[in-house]
C-alpha positions as CSV (number, residue, x, y, z in Angstrom):
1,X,146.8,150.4,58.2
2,X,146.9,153.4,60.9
3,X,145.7,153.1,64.0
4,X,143.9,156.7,64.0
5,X,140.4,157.6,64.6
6,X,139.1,159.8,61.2
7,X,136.6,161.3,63.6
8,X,138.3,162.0,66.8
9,X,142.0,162.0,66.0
10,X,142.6,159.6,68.9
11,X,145.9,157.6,68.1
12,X,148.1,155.2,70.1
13,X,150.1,156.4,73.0
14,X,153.1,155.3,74.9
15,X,153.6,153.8,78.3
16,X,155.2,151.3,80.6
17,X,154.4,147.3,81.6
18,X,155.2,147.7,84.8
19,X,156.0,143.7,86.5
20,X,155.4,142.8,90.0
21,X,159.4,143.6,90.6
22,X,158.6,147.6,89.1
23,X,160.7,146.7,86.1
24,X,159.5,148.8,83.4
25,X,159.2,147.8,79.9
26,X,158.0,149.8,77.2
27,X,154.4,148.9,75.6
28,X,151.1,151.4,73.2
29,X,147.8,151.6,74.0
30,X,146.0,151.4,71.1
31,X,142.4,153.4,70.2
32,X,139.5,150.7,70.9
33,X,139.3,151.4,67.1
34,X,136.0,149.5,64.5
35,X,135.2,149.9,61.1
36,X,132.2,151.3,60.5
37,X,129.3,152.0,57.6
38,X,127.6,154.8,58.4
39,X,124.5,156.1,56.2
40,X,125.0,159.7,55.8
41,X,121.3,161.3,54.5
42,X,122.9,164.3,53.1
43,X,125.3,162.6,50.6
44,X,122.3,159.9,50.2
45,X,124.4,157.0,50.5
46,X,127.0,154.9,52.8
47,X,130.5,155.8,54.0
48,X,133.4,153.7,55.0
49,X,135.1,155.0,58.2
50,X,137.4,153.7,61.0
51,X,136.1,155.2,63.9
52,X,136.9,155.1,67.8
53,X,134.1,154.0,70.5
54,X,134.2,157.4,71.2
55,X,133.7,158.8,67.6
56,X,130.2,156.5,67.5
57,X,128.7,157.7,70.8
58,X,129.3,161.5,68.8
59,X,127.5,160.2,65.4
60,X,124.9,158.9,67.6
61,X,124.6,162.4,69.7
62,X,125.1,164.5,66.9
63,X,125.0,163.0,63.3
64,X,127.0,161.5,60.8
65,X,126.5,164.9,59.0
66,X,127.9,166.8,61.9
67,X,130.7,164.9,63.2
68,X,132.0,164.8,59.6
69,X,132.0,168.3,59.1
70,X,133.9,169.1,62.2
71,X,136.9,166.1,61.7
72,X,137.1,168.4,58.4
73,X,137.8,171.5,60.2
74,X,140.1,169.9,62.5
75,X,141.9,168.8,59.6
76,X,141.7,165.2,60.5
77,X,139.2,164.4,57.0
C-alpha cells in the first residue's frame, strides 16, 4: 500500500527526531492520507480514491470532475 496522494502527489518525506540532547535520528512524515468514495456525476457513479486532506478541500472547491482531470495531466492518474 503507497503512501501517495492520487490527487495531489503528496508523498512521505524525510527528516530528523531531534532529542532533548540534539541527537539526531532519522524518522518520515507521512501524508495525513484517507480513503475516500467520492460520487463523480459525469461518470454517474462512485470512485475509490486515497486522497490527502489537502486533495478533499480541492474536490470540495473545485469538483471531483475537475480535480481528476488535472491529477491526469500531471500524470499522477
Amino acid at each position: 500500500m503507497s503512501r501517495v496522494c492520487q490527487l495531489t502527489g503528496k508523498k512521505a518525506i524525510v527528516g530528523n527526531n531531534v532529542s532533548h540532547s540534539n541527537i539526531k535520528t532519522k524518522r518520515k512524515f507521512n501524508p495525513n492520507l484517507h480513503q475516500k468514495k467520492i460520487f463523480v456525476p459525469e461518470l454517474g457513479g462512485w470512485v475509490m480514491m486515497k486522497v490527502s486532506a489537502k486533495g478533499i478541500r480541492n474536490i470540495t472547491k473545485k469538483g471531483a470532475w475537475n480535480c481528476i482531470l488535472e491529477a491526469n495531466n500531471k500524470g499522477l492518474l
